[in-house]
C-alpha positions in Angstrom: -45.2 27.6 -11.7 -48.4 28.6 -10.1 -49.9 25.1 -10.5 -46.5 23.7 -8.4 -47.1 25.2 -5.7 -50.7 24.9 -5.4 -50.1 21.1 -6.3 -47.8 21.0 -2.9 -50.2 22.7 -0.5 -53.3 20.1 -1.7 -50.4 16.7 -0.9 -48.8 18.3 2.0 -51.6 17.3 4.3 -51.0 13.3 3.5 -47.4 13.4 2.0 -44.6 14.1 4.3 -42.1 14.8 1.0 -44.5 17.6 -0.3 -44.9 18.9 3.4 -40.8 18.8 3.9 -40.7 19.9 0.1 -43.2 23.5 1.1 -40.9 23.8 4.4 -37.6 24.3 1.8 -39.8 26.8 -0.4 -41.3 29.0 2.9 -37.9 28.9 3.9 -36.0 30.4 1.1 -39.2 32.5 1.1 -38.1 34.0 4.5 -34.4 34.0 4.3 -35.2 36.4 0.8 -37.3 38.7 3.1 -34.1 39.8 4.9 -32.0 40.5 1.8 -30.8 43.8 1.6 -30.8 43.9 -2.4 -30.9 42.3 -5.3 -27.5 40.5 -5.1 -28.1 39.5 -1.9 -31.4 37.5 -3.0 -29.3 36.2 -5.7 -26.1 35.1 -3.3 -29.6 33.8 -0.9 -30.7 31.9 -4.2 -27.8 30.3 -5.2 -27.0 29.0 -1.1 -30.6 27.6 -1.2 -30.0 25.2 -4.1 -26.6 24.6 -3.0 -28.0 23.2 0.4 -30.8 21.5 -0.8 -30.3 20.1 -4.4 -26.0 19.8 -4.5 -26.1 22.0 -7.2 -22.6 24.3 -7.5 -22.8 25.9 -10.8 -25.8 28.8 -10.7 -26.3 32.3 -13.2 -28.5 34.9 -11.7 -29.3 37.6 -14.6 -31.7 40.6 -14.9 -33.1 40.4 -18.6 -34.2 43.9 -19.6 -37.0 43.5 -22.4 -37.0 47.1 -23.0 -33.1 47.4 -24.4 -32.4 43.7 -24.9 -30.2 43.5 -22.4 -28.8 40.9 -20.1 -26.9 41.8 -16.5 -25.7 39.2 -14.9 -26.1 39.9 -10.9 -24.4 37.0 -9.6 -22.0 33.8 -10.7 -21.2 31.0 -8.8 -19.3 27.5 -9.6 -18.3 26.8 -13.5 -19.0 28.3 -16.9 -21.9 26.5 -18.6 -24.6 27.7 -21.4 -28.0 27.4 -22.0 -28.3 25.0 -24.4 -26.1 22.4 -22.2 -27.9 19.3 -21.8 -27.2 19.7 -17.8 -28.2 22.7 -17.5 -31.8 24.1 -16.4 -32.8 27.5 -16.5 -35.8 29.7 -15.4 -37.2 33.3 -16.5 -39.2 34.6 -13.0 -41.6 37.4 -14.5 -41.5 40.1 -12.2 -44.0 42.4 -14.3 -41.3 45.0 -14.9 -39.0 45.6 -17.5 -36.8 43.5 -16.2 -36.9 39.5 -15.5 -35.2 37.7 -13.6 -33.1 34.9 -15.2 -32.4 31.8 -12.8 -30.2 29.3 -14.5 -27.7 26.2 -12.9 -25.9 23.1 -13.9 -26.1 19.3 -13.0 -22.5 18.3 -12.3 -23.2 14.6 -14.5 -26.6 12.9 -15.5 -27.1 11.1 -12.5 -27.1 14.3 -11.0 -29.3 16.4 -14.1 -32.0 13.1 -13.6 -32.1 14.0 -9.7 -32.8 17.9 -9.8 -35.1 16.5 -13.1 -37.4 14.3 -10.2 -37.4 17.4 -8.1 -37.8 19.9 -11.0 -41.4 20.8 -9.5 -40.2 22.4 -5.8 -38.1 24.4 -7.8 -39.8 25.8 -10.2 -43.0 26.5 -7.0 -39.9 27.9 -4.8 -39.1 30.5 -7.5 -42.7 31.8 -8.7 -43.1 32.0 -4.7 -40.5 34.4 -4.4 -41.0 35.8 -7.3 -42.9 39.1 -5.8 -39.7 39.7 -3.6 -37.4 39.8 -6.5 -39.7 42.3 -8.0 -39.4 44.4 -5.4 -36.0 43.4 -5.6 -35.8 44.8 -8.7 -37.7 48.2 -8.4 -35.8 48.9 -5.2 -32.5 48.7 -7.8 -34.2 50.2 -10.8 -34.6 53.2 -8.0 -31.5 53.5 -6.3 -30.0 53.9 -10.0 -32.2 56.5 -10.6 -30.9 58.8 -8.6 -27.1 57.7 -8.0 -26.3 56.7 -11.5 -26.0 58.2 -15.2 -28.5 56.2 -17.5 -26.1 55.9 -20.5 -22.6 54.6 -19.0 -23.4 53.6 -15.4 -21.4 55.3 -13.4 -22.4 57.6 -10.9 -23.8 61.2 -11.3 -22.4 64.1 -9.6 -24.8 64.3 -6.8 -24.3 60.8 -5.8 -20.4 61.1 -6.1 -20.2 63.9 -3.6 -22.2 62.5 -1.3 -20.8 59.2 -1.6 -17.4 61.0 -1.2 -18.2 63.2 2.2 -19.1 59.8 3.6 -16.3 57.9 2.7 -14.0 60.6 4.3 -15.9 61.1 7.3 -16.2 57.0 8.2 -13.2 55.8 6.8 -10.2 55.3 8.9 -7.6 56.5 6.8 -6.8 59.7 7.1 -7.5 61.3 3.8 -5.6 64.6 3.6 -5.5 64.9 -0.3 -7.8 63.9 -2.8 -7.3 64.5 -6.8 -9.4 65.1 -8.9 -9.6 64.5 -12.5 -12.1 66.1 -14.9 -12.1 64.5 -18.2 -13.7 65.6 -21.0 -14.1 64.3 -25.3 -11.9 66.7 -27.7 -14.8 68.2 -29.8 -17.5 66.0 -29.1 -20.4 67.9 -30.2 -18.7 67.3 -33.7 -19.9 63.9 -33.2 -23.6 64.7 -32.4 -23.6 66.6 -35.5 -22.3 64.0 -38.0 -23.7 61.0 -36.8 -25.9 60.8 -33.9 -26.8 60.9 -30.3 -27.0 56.9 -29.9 -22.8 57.1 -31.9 -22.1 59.9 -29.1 -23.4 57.5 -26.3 -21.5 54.8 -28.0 -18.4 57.3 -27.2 -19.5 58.0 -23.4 -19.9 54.3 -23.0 -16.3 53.5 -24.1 -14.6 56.1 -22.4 -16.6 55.2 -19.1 -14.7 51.4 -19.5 -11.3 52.8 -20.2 -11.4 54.9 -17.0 -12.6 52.0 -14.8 -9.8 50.0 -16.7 -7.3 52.4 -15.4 -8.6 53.3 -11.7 -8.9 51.2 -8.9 -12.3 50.0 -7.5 -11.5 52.4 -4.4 -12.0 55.3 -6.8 -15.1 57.1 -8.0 -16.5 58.3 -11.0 -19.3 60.2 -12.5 -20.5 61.9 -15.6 -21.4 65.4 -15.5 -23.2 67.1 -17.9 -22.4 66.2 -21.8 -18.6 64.6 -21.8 -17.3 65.9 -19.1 -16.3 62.7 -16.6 -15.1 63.3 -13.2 -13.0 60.7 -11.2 -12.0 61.1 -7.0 -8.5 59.5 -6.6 -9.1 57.5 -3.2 -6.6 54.9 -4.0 -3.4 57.3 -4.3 -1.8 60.4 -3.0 1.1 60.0 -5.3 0.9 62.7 -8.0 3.4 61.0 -10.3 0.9 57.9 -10.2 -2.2 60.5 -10.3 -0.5 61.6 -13.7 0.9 58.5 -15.0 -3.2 57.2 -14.2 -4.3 60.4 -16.4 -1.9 59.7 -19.2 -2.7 56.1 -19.8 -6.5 57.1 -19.8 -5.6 59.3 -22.8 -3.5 57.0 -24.6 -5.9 54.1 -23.9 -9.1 56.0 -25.5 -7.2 57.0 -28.1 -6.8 53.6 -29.4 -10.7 53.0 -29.3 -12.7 52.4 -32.1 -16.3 53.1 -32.4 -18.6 51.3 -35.1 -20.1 53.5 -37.3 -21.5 52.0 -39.8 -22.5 48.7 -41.0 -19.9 48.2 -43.5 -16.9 48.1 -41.4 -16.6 52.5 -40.5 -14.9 53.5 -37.5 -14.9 56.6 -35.4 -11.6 57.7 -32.8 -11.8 60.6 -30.3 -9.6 61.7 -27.8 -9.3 63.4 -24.4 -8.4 66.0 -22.3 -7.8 65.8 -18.5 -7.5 68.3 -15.6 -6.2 68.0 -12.2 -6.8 69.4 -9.0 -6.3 68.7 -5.6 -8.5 68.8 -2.4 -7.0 69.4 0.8 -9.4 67.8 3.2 -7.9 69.8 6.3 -7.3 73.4 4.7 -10.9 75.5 5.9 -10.8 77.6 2.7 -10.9 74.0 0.5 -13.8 72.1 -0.7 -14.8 69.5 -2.8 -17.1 72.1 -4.7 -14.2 74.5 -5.4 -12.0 72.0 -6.4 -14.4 70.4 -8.9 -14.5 73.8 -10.3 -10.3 74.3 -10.4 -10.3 70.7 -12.2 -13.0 72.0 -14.9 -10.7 74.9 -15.3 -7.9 73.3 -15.8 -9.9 71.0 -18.5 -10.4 74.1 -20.0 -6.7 75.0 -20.5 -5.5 71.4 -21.5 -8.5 71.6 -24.6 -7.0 75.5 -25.0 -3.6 73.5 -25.6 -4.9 70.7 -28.1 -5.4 67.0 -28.2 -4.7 64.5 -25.7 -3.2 66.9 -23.3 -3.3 66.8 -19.8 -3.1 70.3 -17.6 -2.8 70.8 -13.6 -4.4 73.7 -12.2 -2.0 74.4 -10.1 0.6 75.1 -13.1 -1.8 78.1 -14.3 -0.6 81.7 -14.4 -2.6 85.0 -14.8 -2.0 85.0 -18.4 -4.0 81.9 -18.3 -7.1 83.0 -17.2 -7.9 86.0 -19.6 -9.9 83.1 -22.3 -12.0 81.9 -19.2 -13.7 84.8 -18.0 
């Protein structure tokens, strides 16, 4: 990649392609500069070789060496593999964990044999960027440091509460109850102690996809400490929707089946939930004290079994006497 570009500099001063060909790169180069993240660099990517080569179909992925992992950031245009004979890919090293996977697709082979004769710009435009998507990069790796839980991707508590007293205090609707639902594993240390801790993330991981399968992209979620999930309803105020949301999180992780063991073993849990509600205009609410309700109320519906599902405000006096 290196050699590209430098082979573009030495022509550009007699060759009016390889001059036009470094104005395209140093372009792209300072459109990048303005990107707010990494999908925006990828989006910036994709409009680049859309304007200049005709090409439609374009995979931006981060590649994480460490886990051997592949994210894709952005997809644009029609499915296509690898291993097509129109397609091209490129792996941008950005000296981190992660690389940066660049990958498109001719749209014939007249079309494969053009981007072919130009194969050089691109390959010099993307080791010329290639220290923005690292920083690119980092800047994510970062961010997800501190906003999101390392084993199922969703957000930790911190993040969610902040995340949350913004949303309220910019948004125009006029938010004047919020549920919240804590959910937590039915005896989930019993898993730690007959298989494993990567089997118990293997449980966190699969619970996390059932509750995004259930809530809308409005809503919020994080993982506290050990099992416990907790989600902020932003998408209804209906409590007979809040609970049919609650029961088909239950029945839907009940069905899940985690591998094991190599020879075909399964492992099923199930959860508890508990509901509370914030009311954003009462002065003696808060989103601390209802966190702490909906915890409470976890605590009752595990007190109760399996698979149950408890409201605080349905708890009496009686109640209380196994939580203090």
């Amino acid at each position: 990649m290196k050699n590209s570009i430098l082979e573009l500099i030495k022509k550009s001063a007699n060759d009016e392609k390889a001059f036009k060909a470094l104005e395209k790169i140093y372009h792209l180069y300072d459109q990048l500069q303005y990107s707010s993240n990494i999908r925006q660099m990828a989006e910036d990517i994709y409009l680049w070789l859309h304007t200049n080569f005709d090409i439609d179909n374009v995979t931006f992925a981060l590649f994480d060496i460490e886990r051997n992992n592949r994210e894709n950031i952005f997809i644009e245009g029609e499915e296509f593999y690898l291993d097509d004979s129109l397609s091209f890919f490129f792996i941008v090293n950005t000296h981190t964990n992660l690389n940066a996977i660049v990958s498109f697709s001719a749209t014939s082979k007249e079309h494969f044999d053009e981007i072919d004769a130009q194969y050089n710009i691109i390959e010099a435009a993307l080791f010329q960027i290639s220290p923005i998507l690292q920083n690119g990069i980092i800047k994510k790796n970062f961010i997800e440091t501190l906003s999101l839980d390392s084993v199922t991707k969703v957000y930790n508590r911190h993040y969610l509460i902040e995340n949350l007293n913004k949303q309220i205090a910019l948004s125009k609707k006029d938010y004047k109850t919020i549920y919240f639902l804590m959910i937590g594993v039915d005896h989930f240390k019993a898993v730690i102690d007959e298989f494993d801790h990567d089997i118990a993330d293997q449980v966190l991981v699969e619970l996390a996809k059932v509750i995004h399968t259930n809530i809308s992209e409005f809503d919020m979620v994080a993982r506290l400490s050990g099992d416990e999930f907790l989600i902020s309803m932003l998408s209804s105020n209906s409590e007979n929707e809040i609970l049919k949301i609650s029961q088909n999180i239950i029945e839907g992780f009940a069905k899940v089946e985690v591998p094991v063991t190599s020879d075909g073993q399964v492992l099923k849990k199930t959860v508890c939930v508990g509901i509370d509600i914030f009311e954003t205009h009462n002065p003696d609410d808060s989103i601390d004290k209802t966190i702490k309700n909906a915890d409470i109320a976890l605590y009752e519906a595990k007190n109760r079994g399996r698979s149950q599902l408890f409201n605080y405000k349905e708890l009496k006096v009686e109640d209380t006497i196994e939580l203090f």
